[in-house]
C-alpha positions as CSV (number, residue, x, y, z in Angstrom):
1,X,0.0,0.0,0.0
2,X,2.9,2.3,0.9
3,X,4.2,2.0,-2.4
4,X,1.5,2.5,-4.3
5,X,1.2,6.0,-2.3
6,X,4.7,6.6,-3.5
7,X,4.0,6.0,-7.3
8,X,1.0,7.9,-7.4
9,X,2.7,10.6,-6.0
10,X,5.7,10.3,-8.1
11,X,3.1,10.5,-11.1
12,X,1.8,13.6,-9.3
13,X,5.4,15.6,-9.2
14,X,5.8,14.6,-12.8
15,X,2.3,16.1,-14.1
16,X,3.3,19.2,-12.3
17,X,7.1,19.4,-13.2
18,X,5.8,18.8,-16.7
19,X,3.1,21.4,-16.6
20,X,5.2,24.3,-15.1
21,X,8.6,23.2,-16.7
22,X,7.9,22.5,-19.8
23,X,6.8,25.3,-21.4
24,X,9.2,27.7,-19.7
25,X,11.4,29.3,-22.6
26,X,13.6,31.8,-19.7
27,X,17.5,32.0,-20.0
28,X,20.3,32.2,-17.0
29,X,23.4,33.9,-18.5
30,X,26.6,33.5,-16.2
31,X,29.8,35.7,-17.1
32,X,33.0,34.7,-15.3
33,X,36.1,36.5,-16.1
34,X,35.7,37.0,-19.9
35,X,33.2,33.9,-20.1
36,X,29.8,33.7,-20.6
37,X,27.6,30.8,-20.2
38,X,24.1,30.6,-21.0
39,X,21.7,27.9,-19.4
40,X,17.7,27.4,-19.3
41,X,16.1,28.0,-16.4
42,X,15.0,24.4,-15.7
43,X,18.5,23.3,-15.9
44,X,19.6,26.1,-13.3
45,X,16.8,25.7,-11.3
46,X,17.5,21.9,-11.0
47,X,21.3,22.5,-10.6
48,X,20.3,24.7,-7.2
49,X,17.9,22.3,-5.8
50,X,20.7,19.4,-6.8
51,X,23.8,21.5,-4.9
52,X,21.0,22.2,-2.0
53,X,20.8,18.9,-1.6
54,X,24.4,18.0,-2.0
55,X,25.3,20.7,0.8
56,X,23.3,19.6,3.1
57,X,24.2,16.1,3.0
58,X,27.5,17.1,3.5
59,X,26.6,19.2,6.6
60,X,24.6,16.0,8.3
61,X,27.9,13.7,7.3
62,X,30.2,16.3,8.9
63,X,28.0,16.8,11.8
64,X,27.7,12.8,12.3
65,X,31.5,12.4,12.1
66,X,31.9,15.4,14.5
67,X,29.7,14.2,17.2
68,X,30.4,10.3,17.2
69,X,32.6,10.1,20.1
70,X,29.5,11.7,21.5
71,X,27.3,9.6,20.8
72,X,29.2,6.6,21.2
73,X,29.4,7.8,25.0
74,X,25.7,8.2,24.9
75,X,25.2,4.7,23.0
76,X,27.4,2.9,25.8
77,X,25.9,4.7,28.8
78,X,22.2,3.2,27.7
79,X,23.6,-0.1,27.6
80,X,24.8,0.5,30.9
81,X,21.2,2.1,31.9
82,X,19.1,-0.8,30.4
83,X,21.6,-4.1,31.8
84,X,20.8,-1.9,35.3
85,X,17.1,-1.8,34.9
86,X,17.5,-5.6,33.5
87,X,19.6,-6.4,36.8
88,X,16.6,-4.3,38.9
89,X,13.9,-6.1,37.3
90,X,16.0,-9.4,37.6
91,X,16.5,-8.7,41.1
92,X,12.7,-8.5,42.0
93,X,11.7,-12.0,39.7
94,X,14.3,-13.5,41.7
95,X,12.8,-12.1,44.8
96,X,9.0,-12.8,44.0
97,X,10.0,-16.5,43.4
98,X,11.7,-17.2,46.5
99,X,15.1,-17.3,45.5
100,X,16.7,-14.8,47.6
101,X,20.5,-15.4,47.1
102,X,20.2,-14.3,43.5
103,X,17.8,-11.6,44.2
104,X,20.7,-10.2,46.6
105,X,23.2,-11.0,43.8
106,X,21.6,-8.9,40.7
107,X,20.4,-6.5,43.0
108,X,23.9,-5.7,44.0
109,X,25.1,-5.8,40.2
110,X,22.1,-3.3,39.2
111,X,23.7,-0.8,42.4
112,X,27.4,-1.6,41.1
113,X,26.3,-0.6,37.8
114,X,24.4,2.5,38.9
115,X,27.4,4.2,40.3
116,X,28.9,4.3,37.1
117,X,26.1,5.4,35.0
118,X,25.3,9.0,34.4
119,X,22.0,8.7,34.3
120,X,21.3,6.5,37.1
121,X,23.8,8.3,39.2
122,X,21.2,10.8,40.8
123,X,18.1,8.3,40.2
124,X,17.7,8.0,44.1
125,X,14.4,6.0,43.6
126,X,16.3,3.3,42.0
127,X,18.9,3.4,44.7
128,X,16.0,2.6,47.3
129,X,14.6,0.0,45.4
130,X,17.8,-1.8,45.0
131,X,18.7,-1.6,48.6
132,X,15.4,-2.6,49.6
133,X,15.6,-6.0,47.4
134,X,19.1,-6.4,48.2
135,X,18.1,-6.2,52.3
136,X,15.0,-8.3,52.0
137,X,16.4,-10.9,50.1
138,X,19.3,-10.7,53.2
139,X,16.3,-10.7,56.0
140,X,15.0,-14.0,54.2
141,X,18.2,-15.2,54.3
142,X,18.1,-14.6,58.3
143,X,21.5,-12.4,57.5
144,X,20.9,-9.9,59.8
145,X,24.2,-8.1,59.9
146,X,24.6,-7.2,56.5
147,X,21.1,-6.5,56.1
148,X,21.4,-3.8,58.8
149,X,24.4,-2.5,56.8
150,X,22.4,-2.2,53.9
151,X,19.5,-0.7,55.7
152,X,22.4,1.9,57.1
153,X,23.4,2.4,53.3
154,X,19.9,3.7,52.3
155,X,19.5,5.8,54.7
156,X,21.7,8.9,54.1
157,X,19.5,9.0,50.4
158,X,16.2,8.9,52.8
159,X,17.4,11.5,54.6
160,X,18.6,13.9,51.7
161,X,15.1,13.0,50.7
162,X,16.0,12.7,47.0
163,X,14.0,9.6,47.0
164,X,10.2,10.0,46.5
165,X,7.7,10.1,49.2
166,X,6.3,6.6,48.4
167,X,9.8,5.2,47.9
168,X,10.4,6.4,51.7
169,X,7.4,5.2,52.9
170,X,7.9,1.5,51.4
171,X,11.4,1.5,53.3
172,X,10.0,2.8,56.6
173,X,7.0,0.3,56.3
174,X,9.9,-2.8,55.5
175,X,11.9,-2.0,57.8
176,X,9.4,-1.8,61.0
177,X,7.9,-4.8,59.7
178,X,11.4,-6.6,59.3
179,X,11.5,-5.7,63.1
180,X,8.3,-7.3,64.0
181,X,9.8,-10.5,62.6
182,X,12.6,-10.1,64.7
183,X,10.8,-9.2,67.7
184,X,12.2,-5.5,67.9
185,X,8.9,-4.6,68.8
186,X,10.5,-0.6,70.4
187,X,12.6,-0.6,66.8
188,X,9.3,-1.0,65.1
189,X,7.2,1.5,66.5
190,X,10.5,4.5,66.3
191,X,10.4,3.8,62.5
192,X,6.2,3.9,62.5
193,X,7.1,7.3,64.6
194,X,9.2,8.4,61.5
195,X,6.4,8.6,59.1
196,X,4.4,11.6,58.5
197,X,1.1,11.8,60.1
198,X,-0.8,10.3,56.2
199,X,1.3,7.6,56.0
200,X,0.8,6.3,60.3
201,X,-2.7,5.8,59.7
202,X,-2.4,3.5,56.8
203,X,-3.8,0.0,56.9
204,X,-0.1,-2.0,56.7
205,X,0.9,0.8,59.3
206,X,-1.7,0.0,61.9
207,X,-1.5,-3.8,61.3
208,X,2.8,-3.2,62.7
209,X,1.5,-0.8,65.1
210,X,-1.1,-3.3,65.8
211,X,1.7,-6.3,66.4
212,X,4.3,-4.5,67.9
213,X,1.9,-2.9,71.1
214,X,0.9,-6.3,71.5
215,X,4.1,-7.5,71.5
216,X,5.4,-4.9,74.4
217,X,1.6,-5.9,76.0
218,X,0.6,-1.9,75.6
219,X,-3.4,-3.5,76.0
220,X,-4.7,0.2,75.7
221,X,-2.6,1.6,73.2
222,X,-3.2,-1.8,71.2
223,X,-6.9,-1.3,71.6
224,X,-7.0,2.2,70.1
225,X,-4.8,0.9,67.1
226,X,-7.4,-2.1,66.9
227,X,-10.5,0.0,66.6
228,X,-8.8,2.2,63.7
229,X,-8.2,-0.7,61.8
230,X,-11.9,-1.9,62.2
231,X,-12.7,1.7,61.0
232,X,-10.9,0.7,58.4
233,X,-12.4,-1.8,57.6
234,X,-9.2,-4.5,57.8
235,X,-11.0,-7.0,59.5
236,X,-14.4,-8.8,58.9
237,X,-16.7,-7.4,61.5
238,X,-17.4,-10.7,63.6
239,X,-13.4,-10.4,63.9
240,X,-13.0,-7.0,64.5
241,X,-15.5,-7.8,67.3
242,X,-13.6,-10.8,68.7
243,X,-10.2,-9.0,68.1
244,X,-11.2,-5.6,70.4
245,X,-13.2,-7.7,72.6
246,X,-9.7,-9.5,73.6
247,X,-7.3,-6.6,73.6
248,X,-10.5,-4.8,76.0
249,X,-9.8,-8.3,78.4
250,X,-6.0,-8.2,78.2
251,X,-6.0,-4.8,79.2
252,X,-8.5,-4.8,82.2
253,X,-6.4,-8.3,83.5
254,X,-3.4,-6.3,83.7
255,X,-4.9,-3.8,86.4
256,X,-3.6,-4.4,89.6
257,X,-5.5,-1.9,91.8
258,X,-8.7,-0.3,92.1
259,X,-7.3,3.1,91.1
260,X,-5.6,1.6,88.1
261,X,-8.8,-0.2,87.1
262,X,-10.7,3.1,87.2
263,X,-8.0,5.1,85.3
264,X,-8.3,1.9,82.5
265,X,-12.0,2.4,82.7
266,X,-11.8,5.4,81.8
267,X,-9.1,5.3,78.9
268,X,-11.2,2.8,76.9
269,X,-13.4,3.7,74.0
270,X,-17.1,4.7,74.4
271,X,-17.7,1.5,71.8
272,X,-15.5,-0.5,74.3
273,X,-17.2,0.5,77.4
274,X,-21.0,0.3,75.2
275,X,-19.8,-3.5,75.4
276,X,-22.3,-5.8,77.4
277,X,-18.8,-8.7,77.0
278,X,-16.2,-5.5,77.7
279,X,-18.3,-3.8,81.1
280,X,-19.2,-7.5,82.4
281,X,-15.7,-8.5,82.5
282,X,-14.7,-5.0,84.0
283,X,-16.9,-5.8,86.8
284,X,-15.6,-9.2,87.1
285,X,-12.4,-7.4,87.6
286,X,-13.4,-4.7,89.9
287,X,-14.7,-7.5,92.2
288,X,-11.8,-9.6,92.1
289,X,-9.8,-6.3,93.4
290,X,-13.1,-5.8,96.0
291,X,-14.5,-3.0,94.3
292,X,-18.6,-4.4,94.2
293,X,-19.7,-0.2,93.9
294,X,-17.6,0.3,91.1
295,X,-19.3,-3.7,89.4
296,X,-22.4,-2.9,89.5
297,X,-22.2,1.0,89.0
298,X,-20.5,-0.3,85.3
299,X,-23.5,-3.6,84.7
300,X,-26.3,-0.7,85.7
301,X,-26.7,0.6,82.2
302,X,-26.9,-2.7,81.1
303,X,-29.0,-3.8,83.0
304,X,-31.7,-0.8,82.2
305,X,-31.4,-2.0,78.9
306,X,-31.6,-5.7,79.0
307,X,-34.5,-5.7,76.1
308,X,-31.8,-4.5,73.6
309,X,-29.4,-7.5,74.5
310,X,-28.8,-10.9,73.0
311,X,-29.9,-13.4,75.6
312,X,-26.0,-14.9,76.0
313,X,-25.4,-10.6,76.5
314,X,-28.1,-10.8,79.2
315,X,-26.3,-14.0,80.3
316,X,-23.3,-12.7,81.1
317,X,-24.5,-9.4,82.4
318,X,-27.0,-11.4,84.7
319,X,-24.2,-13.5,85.9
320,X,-21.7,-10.8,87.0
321,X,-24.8,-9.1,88.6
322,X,-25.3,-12.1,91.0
323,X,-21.2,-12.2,91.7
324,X,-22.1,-8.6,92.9
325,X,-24.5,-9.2,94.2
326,X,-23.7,-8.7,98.0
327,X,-24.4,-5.1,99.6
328,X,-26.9,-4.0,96.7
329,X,-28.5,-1.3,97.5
330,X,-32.9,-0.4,97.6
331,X,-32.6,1.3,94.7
332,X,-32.0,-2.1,92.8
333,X,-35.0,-3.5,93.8
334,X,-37.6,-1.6,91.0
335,X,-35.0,-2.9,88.5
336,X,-34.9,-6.6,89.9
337,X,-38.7,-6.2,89.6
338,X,-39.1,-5.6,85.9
339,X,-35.9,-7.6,85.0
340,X,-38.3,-10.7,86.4
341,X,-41.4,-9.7,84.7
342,X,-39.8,-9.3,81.4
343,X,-37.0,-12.3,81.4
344,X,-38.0,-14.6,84.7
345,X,-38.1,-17.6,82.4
346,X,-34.5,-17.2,81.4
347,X,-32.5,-19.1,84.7
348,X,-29.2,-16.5,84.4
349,X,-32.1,-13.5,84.8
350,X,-33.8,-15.3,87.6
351,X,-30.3,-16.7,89.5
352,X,-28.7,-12.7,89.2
353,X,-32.2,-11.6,90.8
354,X,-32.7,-14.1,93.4
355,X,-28.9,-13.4,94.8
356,X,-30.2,-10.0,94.7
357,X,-33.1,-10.5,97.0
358,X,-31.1,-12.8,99.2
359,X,-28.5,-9.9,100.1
360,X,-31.2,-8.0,100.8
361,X,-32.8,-10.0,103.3
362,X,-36.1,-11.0,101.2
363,X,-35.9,-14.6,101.6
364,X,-39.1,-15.4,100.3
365,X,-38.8,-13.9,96.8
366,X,-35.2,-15.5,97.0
367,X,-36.0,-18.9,97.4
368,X,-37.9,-20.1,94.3
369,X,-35.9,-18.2,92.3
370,X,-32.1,-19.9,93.5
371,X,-34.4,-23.1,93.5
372,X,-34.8,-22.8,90.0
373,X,-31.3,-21.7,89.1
374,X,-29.5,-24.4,91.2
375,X,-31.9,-27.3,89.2
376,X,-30.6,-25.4,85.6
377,X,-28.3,-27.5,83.7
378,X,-28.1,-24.2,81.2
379,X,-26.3,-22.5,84.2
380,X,-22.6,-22.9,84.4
381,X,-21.7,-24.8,87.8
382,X,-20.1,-22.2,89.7
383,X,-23.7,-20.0,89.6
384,X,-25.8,-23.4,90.3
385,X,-23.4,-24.2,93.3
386,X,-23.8,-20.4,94.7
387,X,-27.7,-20.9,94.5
388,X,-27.2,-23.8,96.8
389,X,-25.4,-22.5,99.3
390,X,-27.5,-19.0,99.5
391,X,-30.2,-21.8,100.0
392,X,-28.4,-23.7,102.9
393,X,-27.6,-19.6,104.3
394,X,-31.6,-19.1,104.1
395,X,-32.6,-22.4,105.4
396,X,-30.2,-22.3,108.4
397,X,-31.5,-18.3,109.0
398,X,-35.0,-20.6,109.6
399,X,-33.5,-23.3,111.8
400,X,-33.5,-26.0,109.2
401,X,-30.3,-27.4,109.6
402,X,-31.8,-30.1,107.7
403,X,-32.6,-28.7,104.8
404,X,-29.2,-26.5,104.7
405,X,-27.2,-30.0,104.8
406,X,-29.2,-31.2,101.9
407,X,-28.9,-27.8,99.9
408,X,-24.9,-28.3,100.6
409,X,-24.7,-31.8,99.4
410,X,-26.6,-30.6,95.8
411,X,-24.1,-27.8,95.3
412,X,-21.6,-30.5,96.1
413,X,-22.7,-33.1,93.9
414,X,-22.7,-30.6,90.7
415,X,-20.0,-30.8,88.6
């Protein structure tokens, strides 16, 4: 097709030359030192164009002699640019597939040939990469020494910051997580501390946040990082719940006082402390420190709102209820009242409200209800046992010492 194009426009040029040249009659008349020579005007006209052409060529062949050592230069230093590019691309298929002594070695060979090449020279990008590939295939290698080195390397082109943010970012991210593996946990969180603000709140940054205050057993600061990445969106929401639930218990285990417990309390998120699992094991915890006010002033919302709970929330609300159950005060009672109304036929309900009534001295409404709780096999057998011996405590306050024997041998008997 091409040279078809050409002939018809070959045919063109000659219709034209033909039309314009051929009738054209004109004379050129030289004189030169006594001569004269006469010539037609096509002939000079094509003798210009020819020595035009001629002239030129001779200026491009001139030029392209002039300049070859140039481009010779230029000519080798692209070989040298592409066999580095090769090496950095070589580096990271050798790294992808797991073989991370050859990874290290053409990474090293693309850095050689970077310091020799004018164009790569001030590429500070593909200085990062290269040290990046070349100290990841050392951490696989579990060389730790002269993956630090490396590590040390890169970081005087971090710091002249010639090196694009995201390139930065990547070695930062690397190198916490590299400490992670090693269990550096306060090495991992100083290089998190280095990135800007954008960068700390970024998924992979959270997850090493995440690992490394869990780690050094930070519960609370853990916690906080945990309920950013549900935010986020990292983790399906029956795990987020599971995860924060977790982090909420490790964190309220690890108060040793009542005045700790209380400053925990109230370092928590208002999600965390919304949490019918969270504010029934913080009462657990405030009782096993002898803090009963402090139990049941955290289950009270709860327990106001026991409608809006799953019955295994009511559960385990109920149940922490009945462990603080002792010194209740009157203003309890309305509470216990409609609590048995609304959810008497579930035995957690009616064990946390009959414990209830027993502290407070009403025996009668007590009895049936630990009656019923201590014959549930839904109850776990620390609660059925306690029903039992509030029984045997009522039936000796009546002089049955009869009945209290048999109430302890039931508890006993339960498993």
């Amino acid at each position: 097709m091409r040279g078809v194009i050409w002939l018809v426009l070959l045919f063109a040029v000659a219709v034209v030359a033909a039309t314009t040249l051929g009738p054209n009659d004109g004379l050129v008349t030289i004189y030169w030192g006594g001569w004269r020579t006469d010539l037609s005007l096509n002939l000079f006209v094509i003798i210009v164009l020819v020595s035009c052409f001629v002239l030129m060529s001779a200026a491009q062949a001139l030029g392209a002699l002039v300049s070859l050592p140039r481009r010779a230069g230029e000519w080798r230093a692209l070989r040298r640019e592409r066999a580095a590019q090769a090496a950095l691309r070589e580096a990271q298929a050798d790294f992808f597939s797991a073989r991370y002594s050859r990874a290290h070695k053409a990474a090293a060979r693309a850095l050689t040939i970077q310091q020799g090449t004018p164009g790569l020279e001030g590429d500070a990008e593909f200085t990062v990469i290269g040290h990046l590939l070349a100290a990841g295939s050392l951490h696989r290698l579990q060389d730790r020494a002269r993956r630090d080195e490396t590590l040390a390397q890169l970081l005087p082109v971090l710091q002249v910051g010639g090196a694009g943010r995201g390139a930065e970012d990547g070695a930062r991210l690397l190198a916490a997580e590299w400490a992670i593996e090693d269990r550096d946990a306060p090495r991992a969180l100083e290089l998190l501390s280095e990135l800007p603000p954008g960068a700390q709140r970024r998924t992979q940054a959270l997850r090493l946040k995440l690992q490394a205050t869990r780690m050094m057993r930070q519960s609370v600061e853990a916690l906080h990082t945990a309920r950013l990445l549900a935010n986020h969106q990292a983790f399906s929401p029956v795990a987020a719940l599971g995860l924060l639930r977790s982090l909420a218990f490790e964190a309220l285990e690890g108060a040793h006082d009542g005045q700790q417990l209380r400053r925990l309390w109230d370092q928590l998120d208002s999600a965390d402390r919304r949490d019918p699992v969270v504010a029934t094991r913080a009462a657990l915890r405030a009782l096993a420190l002898g803090l009963p006010d402090e139990a049941r002033a955290w289950l009270r919302p709860f327990w106001d709102r026991l409608s809006e709970l799953s019955r295994e929330e009511r559960e385990q609300v109920a149940l922490a209820l009945m462990e603080a159950g002792e010194g209740i005060g009157s203003e309890w009672l309305p509470r216990l009242e409609a609590a048995l109304v609304s959810f008497g036929h579930e035995p957690a309900v009616a064990a946390a409200v009959g414990s209830a009534f027993a502290a407070r001295q009403l025996w009668g409404k007590a009895r049936r209800l630990l009656e019923q709780a201590g014959a549930s096999p839904a109850l776990p057998g620390r609660t059925r046992r306690r029903a039992w011996r509030l029984l045997a405590a009522l039936a000796r306050e009546e002089a049955d010492e009869e009945r209290a024997r048999e109430c302890e041998r039931a508890g006993a008997a339960i498993d």
